[in-house]
C-alpha positions in Angstrom: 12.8 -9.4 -53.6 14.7 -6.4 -54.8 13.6 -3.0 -54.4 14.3 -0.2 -57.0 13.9 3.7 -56.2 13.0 6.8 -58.7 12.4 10.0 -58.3 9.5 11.7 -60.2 10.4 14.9 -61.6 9.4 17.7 -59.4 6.6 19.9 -59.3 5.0 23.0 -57.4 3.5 20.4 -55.2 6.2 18.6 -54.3 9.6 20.8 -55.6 11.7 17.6 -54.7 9.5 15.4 -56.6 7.8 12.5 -55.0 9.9 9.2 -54.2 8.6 6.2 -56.4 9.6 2.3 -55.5 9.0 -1.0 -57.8 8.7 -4.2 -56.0 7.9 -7.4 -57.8 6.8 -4.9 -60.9 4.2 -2.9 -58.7 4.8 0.5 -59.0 4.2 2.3 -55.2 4.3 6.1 -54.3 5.9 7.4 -50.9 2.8 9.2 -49.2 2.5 10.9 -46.0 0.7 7.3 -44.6 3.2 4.9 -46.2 3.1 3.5 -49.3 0.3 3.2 -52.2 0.4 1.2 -55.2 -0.3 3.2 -58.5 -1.4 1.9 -61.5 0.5 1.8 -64.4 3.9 2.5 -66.1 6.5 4.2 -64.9 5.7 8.0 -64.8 7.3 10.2 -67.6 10.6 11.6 -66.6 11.1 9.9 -63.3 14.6 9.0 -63.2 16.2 6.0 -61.2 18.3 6.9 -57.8 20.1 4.2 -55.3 19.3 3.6 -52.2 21.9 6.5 -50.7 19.8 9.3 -53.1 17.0 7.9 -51.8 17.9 8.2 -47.7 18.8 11.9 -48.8 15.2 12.0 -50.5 13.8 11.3 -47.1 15.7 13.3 -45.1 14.9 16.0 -46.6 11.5 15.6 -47.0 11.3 14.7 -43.0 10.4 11.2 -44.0 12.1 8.2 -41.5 14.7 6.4 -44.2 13.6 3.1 -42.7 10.0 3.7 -44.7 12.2 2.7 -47.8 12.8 -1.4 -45.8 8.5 -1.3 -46.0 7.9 -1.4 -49.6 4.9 -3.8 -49.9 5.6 -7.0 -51.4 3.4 -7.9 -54.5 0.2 -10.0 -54.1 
């Protein structure tokens, strides 16, 4: 099941932005304990990234890249 990335648009909180993932249509948010699914749409102004973006994303943030291979299936 494919996995697609987006980046929220960033705020004082989180001046990156935070790193969004859609798996089977759920919508998850990267959090500092993994993954949680959100509710709802996609969030205003979150803009798609690839995979590569999305490495950098974690780097940066201090996150391991390998989180992004954990995206909970649906159901």
């Amino acid at each position: 099941m494919d996995v697609r990335f987006m980046r929220a648009e960033p705020t004082m909180a989180f001046p990156r932005g935070r790193l969004l993932a859609v798996r089977g249509g759920r919508l998850h948010v990267l959090a500092a304990d993994g993954w949680d699914a959100v509710g709802g749409a996609r969030p205003e102004g979150a803009r798609p990234i690839d995979r590569a973006e999305a490495e950098l994303w974690c780097r940066y943030e201090g996150a391991d890249p390998a989180l992004l291979d954990t995206v909970p299936k649906p159901g």
